[in-house]
C-alpha positions in Angstrom: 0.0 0.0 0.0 2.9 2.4 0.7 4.4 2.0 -2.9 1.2 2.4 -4.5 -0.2 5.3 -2.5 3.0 7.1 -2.2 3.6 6.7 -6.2 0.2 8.2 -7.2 1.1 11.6 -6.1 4.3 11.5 -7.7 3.4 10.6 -11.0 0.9 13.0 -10.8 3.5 15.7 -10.1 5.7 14.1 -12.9 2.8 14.6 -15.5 2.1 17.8 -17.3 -0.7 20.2 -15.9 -2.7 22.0 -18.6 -1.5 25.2 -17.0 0.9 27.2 -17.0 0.7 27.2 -20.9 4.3 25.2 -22.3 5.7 24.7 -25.4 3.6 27.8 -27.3 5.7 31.3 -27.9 4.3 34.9 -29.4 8.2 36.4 -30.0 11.3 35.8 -31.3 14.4 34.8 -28.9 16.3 38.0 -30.2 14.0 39.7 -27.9 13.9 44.1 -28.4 16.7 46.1 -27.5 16.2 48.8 -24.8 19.6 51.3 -24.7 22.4 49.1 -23.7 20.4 46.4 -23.3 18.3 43.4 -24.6 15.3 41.9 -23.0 13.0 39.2 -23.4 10.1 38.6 -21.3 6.8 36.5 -21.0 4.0 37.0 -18.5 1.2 34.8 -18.5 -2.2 36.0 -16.7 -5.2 34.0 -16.0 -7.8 32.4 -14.2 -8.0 28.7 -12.6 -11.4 26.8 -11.8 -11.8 23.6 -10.1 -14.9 21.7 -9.6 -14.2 18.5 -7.0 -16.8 15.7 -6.3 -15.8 12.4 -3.5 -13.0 12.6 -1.3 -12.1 16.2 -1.3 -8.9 15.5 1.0 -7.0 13.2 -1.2 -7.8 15.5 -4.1 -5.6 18.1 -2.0 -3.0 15.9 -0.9 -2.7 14.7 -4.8 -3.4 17.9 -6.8 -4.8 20.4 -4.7 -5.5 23.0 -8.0 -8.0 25.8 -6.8 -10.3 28.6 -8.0 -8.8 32.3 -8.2 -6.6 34.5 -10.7 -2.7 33.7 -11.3 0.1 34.8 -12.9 0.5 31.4 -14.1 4.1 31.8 -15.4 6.2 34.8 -16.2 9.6 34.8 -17.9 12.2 38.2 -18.2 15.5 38.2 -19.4 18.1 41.5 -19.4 20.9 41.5 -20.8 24.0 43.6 -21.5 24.5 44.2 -25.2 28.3 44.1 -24.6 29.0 42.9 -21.4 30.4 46.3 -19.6 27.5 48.0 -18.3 27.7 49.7 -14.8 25.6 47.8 -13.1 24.7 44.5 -14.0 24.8 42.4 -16.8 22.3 39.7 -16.8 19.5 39.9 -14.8 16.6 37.0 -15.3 13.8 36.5 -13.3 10.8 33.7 -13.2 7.9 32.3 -11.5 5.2 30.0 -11.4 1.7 29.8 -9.9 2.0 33.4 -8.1 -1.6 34.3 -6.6 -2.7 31.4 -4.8 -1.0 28.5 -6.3 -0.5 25.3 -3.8 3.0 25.4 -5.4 4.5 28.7 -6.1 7.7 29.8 -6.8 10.3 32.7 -8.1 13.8 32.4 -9.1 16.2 35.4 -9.3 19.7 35.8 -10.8 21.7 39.5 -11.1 25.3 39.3 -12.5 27.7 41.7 -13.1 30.8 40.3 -15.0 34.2 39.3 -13.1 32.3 41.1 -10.0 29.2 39.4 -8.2 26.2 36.9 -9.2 23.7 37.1 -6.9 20.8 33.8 -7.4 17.3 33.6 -5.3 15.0 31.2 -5.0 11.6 31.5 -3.1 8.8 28.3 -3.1 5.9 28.0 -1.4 3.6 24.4 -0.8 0.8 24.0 0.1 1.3 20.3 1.7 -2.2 18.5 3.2 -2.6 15.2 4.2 -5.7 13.6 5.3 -4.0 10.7 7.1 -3.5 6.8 5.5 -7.3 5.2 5.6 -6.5 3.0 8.4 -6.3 5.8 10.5 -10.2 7.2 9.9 -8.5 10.6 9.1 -6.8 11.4 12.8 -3.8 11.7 11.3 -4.1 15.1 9.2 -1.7 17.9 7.8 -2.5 21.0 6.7 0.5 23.1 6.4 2.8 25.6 4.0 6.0 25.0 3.9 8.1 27.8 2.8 11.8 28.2 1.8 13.9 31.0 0.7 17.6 30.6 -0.5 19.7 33.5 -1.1 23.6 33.1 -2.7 26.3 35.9 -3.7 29.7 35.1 -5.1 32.1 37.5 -5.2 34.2 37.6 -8.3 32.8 34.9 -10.2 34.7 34.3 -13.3 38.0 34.7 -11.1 40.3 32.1 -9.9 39.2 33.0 -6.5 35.9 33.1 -5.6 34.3 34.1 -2.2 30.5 32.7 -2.0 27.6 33.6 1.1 24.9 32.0 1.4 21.2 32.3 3.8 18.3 29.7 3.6 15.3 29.7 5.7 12.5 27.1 5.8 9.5 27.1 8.0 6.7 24.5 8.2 3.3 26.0 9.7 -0.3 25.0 10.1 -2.5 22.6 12.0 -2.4 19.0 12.3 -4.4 16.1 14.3 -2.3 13.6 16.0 -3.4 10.8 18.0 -2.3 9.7 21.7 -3.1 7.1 23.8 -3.6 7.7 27.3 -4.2 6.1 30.4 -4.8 2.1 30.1 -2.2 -0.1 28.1 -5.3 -1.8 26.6 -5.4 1.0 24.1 -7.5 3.8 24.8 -6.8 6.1 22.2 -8.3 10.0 21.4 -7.3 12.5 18.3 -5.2 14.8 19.4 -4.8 18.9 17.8 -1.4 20.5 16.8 -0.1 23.5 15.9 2.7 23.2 13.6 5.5 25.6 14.3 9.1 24.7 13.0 12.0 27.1 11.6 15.0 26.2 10.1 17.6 28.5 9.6 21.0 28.4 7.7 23.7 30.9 7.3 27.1 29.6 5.1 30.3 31.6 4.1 33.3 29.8 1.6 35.7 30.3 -1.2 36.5 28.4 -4.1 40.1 28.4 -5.6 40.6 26.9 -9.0 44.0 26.8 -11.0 45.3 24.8 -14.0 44.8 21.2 -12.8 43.7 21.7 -9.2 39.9 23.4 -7.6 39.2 23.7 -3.9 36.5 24.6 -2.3 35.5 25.2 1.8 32.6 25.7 2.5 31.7 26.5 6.5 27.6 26.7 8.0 25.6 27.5 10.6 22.9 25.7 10.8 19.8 26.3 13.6 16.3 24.6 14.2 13.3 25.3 15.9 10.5 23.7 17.3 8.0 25.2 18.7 4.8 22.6 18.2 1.9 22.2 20.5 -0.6 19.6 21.3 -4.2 20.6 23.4 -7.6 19.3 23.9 -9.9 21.6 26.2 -13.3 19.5 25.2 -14.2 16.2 26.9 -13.3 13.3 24.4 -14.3 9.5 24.4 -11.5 7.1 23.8 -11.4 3.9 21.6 -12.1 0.9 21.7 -12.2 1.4 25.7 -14.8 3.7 26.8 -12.3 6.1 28.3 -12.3 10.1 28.4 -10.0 12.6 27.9 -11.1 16.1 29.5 -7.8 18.2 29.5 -4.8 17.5 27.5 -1.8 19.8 27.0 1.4 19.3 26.0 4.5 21.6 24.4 7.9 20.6 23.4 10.3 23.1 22.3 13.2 22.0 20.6 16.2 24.6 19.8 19.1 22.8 18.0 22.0 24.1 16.6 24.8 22.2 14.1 27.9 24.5 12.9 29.4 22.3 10.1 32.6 22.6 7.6 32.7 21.0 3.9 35.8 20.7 2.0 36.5 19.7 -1.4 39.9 18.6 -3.3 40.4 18.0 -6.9 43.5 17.6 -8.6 44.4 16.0 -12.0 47.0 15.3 -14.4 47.2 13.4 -17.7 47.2 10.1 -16.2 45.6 10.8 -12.9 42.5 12.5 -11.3 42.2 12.7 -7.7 39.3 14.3 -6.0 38.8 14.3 -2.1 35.8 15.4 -0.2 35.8 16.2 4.0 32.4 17.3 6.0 32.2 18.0 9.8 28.5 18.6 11.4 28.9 19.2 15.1 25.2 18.7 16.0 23.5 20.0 19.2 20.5 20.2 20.3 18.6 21.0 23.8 14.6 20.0 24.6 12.2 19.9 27.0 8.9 18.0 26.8 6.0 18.8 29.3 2.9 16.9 28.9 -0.4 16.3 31.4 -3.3 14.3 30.7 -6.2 14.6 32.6 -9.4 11.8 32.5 -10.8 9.1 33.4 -10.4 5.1 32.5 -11.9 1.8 33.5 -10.3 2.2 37.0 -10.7 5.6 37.6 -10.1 8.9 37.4 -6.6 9.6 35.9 -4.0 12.8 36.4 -0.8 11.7 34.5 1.9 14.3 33.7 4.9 13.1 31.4 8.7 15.1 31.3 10.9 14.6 29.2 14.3 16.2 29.2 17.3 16.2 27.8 20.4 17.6 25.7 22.5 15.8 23.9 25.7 16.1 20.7 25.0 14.6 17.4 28.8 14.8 15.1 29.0 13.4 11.9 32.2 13.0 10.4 32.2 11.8 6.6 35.2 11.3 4.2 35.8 10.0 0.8 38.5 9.7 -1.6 38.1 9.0 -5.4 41.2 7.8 -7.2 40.8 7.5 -10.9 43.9 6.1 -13.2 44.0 6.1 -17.0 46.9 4.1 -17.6 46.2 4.0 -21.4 43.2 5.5 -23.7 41.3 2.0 -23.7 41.8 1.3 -19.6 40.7 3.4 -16.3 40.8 2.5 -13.1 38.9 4.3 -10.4 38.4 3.8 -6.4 36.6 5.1 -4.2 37.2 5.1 -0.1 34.2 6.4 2.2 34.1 6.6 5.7 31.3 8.1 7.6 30.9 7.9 11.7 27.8 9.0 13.3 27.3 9.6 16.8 24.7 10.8 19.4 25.7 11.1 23.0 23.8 12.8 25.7 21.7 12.4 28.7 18.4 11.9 28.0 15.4 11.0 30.6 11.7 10.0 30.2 9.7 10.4 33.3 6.0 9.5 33.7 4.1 9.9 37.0 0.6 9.0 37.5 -1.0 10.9 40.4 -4.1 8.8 40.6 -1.7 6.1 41.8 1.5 7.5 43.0 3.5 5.6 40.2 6.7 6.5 38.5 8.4 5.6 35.5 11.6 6.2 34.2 13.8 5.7 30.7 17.3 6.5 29.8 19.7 7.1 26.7 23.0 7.3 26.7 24.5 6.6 23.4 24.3 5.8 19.9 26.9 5.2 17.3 27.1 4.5 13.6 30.6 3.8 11.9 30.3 2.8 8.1 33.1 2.2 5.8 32.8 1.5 1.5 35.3 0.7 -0.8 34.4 0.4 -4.5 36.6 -0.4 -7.2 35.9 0.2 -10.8 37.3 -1.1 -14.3 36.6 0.0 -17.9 37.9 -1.4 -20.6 37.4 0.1 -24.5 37.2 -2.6 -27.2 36.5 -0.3 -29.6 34.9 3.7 -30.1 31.7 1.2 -30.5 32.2 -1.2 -27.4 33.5 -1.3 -23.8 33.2 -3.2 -20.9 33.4 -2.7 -16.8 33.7 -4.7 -13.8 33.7 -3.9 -10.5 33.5 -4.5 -6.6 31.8 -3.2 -3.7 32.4 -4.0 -0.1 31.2 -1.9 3.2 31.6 -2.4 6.8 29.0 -1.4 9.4 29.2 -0.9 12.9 25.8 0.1 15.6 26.3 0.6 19.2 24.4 1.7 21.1 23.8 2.2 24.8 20.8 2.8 27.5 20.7 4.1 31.2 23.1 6.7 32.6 24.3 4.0 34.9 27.5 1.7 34.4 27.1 -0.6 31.7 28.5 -3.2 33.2 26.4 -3.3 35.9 22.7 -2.3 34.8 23.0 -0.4 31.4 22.0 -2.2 28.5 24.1 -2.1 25.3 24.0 -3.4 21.9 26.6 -4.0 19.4 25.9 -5.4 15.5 29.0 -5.5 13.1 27.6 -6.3 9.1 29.7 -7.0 6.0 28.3 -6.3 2.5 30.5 -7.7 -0.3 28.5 -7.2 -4.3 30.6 -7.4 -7.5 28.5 -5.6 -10.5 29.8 -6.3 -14.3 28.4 -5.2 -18.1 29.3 -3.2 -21.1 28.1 -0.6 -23.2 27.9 -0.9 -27.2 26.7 1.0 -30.4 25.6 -2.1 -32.7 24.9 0.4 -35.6 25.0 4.2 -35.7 22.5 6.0 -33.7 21.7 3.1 -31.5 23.4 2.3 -27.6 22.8 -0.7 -26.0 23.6 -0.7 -22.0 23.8 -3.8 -20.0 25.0 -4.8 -16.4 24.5 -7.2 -13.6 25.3 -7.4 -10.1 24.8 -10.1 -6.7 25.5 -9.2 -3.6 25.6 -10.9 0.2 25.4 -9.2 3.4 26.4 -11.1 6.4 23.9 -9.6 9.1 21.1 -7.4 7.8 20.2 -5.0 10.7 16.2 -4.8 9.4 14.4 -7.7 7.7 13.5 -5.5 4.7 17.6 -5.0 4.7 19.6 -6.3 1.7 20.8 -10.1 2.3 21.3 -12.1 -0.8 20.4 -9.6 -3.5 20.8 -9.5 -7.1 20.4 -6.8 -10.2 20.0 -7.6 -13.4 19.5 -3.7 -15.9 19.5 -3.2 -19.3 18.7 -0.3 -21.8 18.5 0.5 -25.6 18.4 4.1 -27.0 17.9 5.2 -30.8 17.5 8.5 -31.5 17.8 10.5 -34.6 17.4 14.3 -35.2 13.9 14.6 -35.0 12.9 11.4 -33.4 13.9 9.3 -30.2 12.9 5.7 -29.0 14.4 4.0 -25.8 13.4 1.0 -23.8 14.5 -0.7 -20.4 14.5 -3.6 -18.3 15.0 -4.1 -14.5 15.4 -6.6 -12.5 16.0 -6.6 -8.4 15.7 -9.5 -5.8 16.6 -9.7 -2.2 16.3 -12.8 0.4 16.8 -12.1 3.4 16.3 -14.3 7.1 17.3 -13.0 10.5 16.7 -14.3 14.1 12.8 -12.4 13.9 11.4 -13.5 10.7 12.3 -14.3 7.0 11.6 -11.5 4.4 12.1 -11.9 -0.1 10.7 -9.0 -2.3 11.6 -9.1 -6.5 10.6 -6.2 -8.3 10.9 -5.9 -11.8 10.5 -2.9 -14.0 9.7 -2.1 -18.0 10.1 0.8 -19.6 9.3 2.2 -23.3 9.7 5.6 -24.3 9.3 7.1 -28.1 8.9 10.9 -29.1 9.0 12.9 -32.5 9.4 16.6 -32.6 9.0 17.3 -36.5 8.4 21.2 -35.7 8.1 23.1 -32.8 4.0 23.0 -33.1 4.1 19.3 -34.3 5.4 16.9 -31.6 4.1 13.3 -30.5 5.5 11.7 -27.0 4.4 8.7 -25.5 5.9 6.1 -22.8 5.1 2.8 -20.6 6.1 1.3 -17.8 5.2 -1.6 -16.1 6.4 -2.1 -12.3 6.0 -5.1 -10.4 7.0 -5.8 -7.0 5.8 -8.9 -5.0 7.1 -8.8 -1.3 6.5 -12.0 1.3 7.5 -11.5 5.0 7.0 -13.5 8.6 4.7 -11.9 11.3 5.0 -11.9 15.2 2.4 -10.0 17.1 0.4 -9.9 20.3 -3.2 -10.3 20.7 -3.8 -9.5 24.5 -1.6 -11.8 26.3 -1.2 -14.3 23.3 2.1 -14.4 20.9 0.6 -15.2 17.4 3.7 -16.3 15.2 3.8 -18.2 12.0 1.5 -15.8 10.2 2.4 -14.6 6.6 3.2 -10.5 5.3 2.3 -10.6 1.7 2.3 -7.5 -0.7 1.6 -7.6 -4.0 1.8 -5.2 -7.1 1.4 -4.7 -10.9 1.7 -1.0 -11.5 1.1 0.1 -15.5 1.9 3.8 -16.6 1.6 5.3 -19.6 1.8 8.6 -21.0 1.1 10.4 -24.6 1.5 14.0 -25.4 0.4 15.3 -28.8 0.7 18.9 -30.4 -0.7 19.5 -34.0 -1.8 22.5 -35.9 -5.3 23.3 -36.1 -5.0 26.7 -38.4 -2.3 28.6 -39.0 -2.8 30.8 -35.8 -3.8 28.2 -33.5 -2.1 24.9 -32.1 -3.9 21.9 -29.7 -2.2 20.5 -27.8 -3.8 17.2 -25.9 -2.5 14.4 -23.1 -3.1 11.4 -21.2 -1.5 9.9 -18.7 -3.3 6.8 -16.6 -1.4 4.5 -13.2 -3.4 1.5 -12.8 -2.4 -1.1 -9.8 -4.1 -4.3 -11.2 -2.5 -5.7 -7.6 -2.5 -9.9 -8.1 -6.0 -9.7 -10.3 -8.3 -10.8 -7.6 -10.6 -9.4 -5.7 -9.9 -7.9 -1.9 -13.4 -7.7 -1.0 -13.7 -11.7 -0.8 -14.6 -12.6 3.1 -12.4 -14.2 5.1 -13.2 -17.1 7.4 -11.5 -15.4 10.6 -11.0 -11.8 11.7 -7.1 -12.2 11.4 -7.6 -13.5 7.7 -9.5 -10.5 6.4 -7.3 -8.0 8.0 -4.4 -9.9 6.2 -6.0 -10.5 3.0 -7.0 -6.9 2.6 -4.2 -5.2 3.0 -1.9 -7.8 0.7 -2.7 -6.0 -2.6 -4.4 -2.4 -3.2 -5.7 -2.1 -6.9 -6.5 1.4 -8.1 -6.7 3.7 -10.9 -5.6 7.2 -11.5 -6.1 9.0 -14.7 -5.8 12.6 -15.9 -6.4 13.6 -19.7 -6.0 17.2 -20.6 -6.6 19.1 -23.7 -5.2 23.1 -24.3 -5.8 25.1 -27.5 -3.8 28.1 -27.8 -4.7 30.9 -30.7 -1.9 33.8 -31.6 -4.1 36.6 -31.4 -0.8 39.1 -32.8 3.0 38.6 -32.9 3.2 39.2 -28.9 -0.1 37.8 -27.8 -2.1 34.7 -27.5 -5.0 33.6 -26.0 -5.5 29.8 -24.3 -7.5 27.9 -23.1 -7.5 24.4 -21.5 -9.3 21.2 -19.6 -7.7 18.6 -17.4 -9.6 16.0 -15.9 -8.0 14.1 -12.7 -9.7 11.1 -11.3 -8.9 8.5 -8.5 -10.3 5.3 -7.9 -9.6 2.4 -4.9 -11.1 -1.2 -5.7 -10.2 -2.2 -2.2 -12.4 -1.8 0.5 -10.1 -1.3 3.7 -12.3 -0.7 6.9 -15.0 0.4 4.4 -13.5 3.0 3.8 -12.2 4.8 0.0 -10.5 8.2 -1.2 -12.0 8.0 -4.7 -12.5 11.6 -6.2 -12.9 13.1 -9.5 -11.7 16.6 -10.7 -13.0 19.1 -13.9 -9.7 22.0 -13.4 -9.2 24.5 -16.1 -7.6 27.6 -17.1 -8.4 30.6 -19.4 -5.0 33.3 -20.1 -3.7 35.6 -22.1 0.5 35.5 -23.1 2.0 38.2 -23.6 5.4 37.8 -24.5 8.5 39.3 -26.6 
């Protein structure tokens, strides 16, 4: 279910909207001269509709297209006409959705030659989420996250360079949580948040490049904020217990802070190329968490307050070195060393009191560490200009420790060590059979001594292969993919295979005559043990099974209809056919149906759209366009579906030179 519901929303940002308009022009790209410059520019005004009919929530976590005016794209260019003006000499400026667009966004450059460049960027998302269906829609999102990046470099066409940098991203907006309070049987009540988080970067470096050598250090500050809160001032009945929840606060500010250097080596001569890269983060970070619950379960009344508290470091140290060789034209050899070591020391309490009957709990952290080291080696061999082959092998080294309770560990702290050894070898070749055409094939196997997670990579292999032809006007390219992993630990066994077509094939025969179309086929089939309680009872020897058969396909089509208007019309549909039955089909025990219906999730997601677009005069155009989007579930989890169905469109004029 994660794959397929995760995907939808993905493809659907992958797929062309109707608007902004694309692909349609009024000017030439000389642009019109103004004094000692040139400019070109394109601004795009118009209004969105949106008509929305079933589950209104996924529709906004999916597409989220509104009603209201936008400047759905604009496009300026300035230019110096030779390159000496006083005060800049390239200056370019877009955006996208400006006016109440779920996604909106600006882009900025100024440039003065051998002086400054100066780039901006500025988004804005709209991100909801009307929580997975198991969770009846208690575990919503409804926030904007907004980020802002600003960059100057001093002297940039220099061998020395001086670059600052500031980026800001906040997340804000409410959200419903759930918590369960009270009695371990699982009384449970939705829970309001107010979203508040800010982080803030600031970053100064220099880059130094000379005939066969460039460094860069880079050095940032980097601060977070958390400033989220959690309350319920009605009275609130819990489930499945009859419980309730009368009072409910809880606020946990979180200020961390991680100052952090970056350095980059590269050196080369005719034979050799060496390029080393160093990063430092001193993480730190300080929190308080202050919670009280007030209510009443099936023993009583109930007055529970919760602190949790605690500071702690978090440095991560990473390292690599890539050594590449070319001890003739045909052969290269190239390695690559990493080394990375997290860790995260601290002390760190929970504390949870009851006052209805003078109890106390109490949980301590001490220590976490993470020490990974990779080699890779690489060979290439050319054949031919038409033919060459590579081998190569990969081997990495992992080491988690980890350690609980502020007291000494060899008297009543509990630690944990796990050491695991990956060793893969990967081999294929590359080829151009006839002119035009490249063939790309490899294949790798892999074993991993002691997976850390079930789902982690054990005995794994990769099988990928693709085929490109393309010609001036014309492309076609197909792919194959093939990925398996077994894997058994001391909890359960776990084997997933996924498997992946591909077909693409376009023709752009003139700029308002262009087909595109593409396919892909993904399967994935994933089989796992299960070990659960029910009350007081260990159920083992129960089965994890998820299966899916996801088909994509996309076609894009722009003809002339007159010779002052184009049309331009596309499809794109994501069907999950799952394993071709049914999920509906009753089960004979309560177990079996939860099982059986969340093994395979077939749904269907389409979205044609159709634009026409009519030069009105040699700067202006009018357009107009219709996109359809509908979702459909053909499982029935807990009765519950997110179908929806969508009529958006867009009217504008462009006006552009």
């Amino acid at each position: 279910m994660k794959l397929a519901l995760l995907l939808i929303p993905a493809l659907a940002c992958a797929q062309q909207t109707v608007a902004p308009t694309t692909g349609e022009s009024t000017a030439s790209v000389r642009g019109e001269n103004a004094g000692e410059y040139n400019v070109v520019q394109s601004w795009e005004l118009g209004y969105r509709y949106a008509t929305v009919g079933g589950d209104d929530g996924k529709y906004r976590s999916d597409v989220n297209y509104g009603d209201g005016v936008r400047l759905l794209s604009s496009y300026l260019t300035v230019n110096s006409r030779d390159g000496r003006n006083k005060w800049f000499d390239e200056l370019t400026l877009t955006t996208q959705g400006l006016g109440g667009d779920p996604y909106e966004s600006a882009t900025l450059r100024i440039q003065k030659n051998r002086l400054y460049r100066y780039d901006m960027t500025w988004r804005s998302n709209d991100y909801f989420n009307p929580g997975l269906t198991v969770a009846n829609g208690e575990h919503l999102e409804d926030t904007t996250f907004k980020t802002q990046d600003h960059e100057l470099t001093l002297l940039p066409q220099n061998w020395f360079r001086i670059r600052a940098g500031y980026n800001r991203t906040t997340q804000n907006g409410p959200a419903l949580t759930t918590e369960q309070e009270f009695d371990t049987q699982g009384d449970v009540y939705p829970i309001f948040r107010d979203v508040r988080q800010e982080f803030d970067e600031y970053r100064l470096g220099a880059d130094v490049t000379l005939k066969n050598f460039r460094f860069t250090v880079m050095h940032r500050w980097e601060y977070f904020k958390e400033d989220s809160t959690d309350d319920v001032t009605a009275t609130l009945t819990g489930t499945p217990s009859p419980g309730t929840l009368t009072s409910f606060q809880r606020s946990a500010p979180y200020r961390g802070r991680t100052p952090a250097w970056l350095g980059n080596l590269y050196a080369e001569r005719k034979w050799l190329a060496v390029n080393g890269r160093f990063t430092y983060a001193g993480g730190r970070g300080d929190f308080v968490q202050n919670e009280t619950a007030i209510g009443t379960e099936r023993f009583g009344a109930q007055n529970q307050q919760i602190a949790v508290t605690g500071s702690g470091d978090r440095p991560v140290t990473t390292g690599d070195v890539n050594i590449t060789i070319f001890p003739s034209s045909r052969l290269s050899f190239i390695n690559v060393t990493s080394v990375s070591d997290t860790r995260m020391t601290g002390n760190n309490e929970f504390t949870q009191f009851s006052n209805a009957t003078l109890s106390e709990q109490n949980l301590n952290f001490q220590y976490l560490g993470i020490l990974l080291i990779t080699n890779s080696t690489d060979l290439r061999y050319r054949v031919t200009k038409k033919l060459n082959f590579f081998g190569g092998y990969r081997y990495s080294d992992r080491v988690i420790k980890s350690i609980e309770d502020f007291l000494t560990p060899s008297f009543f702290g509990i630690t944990a060590q796990q050491t695991n050894v990956l060793h893969a070898g990967v081999g294929g070749f590359n080829w151009v059979p006839v002119k035009d055409l490249t063939i790309h094939a490899e294949a790798g196997i892999g074993h991993n001594n002691n997976p850390f997670a079930p789902i982690s990579l054990k005995n794994n292999s990769l099988v990928n292969t693709r085929a490109n032809y393309r010609k001036k006007s014309y492309s076609l390219s197909g792919g194959y993919q093939d990925n398996y992993n077994n894997n058994s630990i001391a909890i359960t066994a776990y084997s997933s295979h996924a498997r992946t077509w591909t077909a693409n094939g376009s023709w752009h025969a003139k700029p308002w005559l262009s087909v595109d179309a593409s396919y892909s086929k993904l399967h994935l089939d994933t089989e796992g043990g299960l070990a659960f309680f029910a009350g007081a009872n260990l159920i083992t020897n129960q089965e994890s099974l998820y299966i899916s058969n996801i088909h994509s396909g996309n076609l894009g089509l722009r003809l002339p209809v007159t010779k002052t208007a184009d049309i331009y019309i596309g499809y794109n549909i994501t069907k999950d056919t799952g394993d071709g039955r049914s999920a509906e089909l009753t089960q004979p025990t309560p177990a079996g149906q939860l099982f059986y219906n969340v093994q395979t999730f077939p749904l269907t997601y389409q979205t044609p759209l159709i634009r026409l677009s009519v030069r009105i005069t040699a700067k202006l155009r009018y357009n107009l366009g219709y996109q359809y989007y509908g979702y459909h579930e053909e499982f029935g989890l807990l009765e519950d579906d997110q179908n929806y169905r969508a009529h958006t469109g867009y009217t504008s004029l462009l006006w552009s030179f």
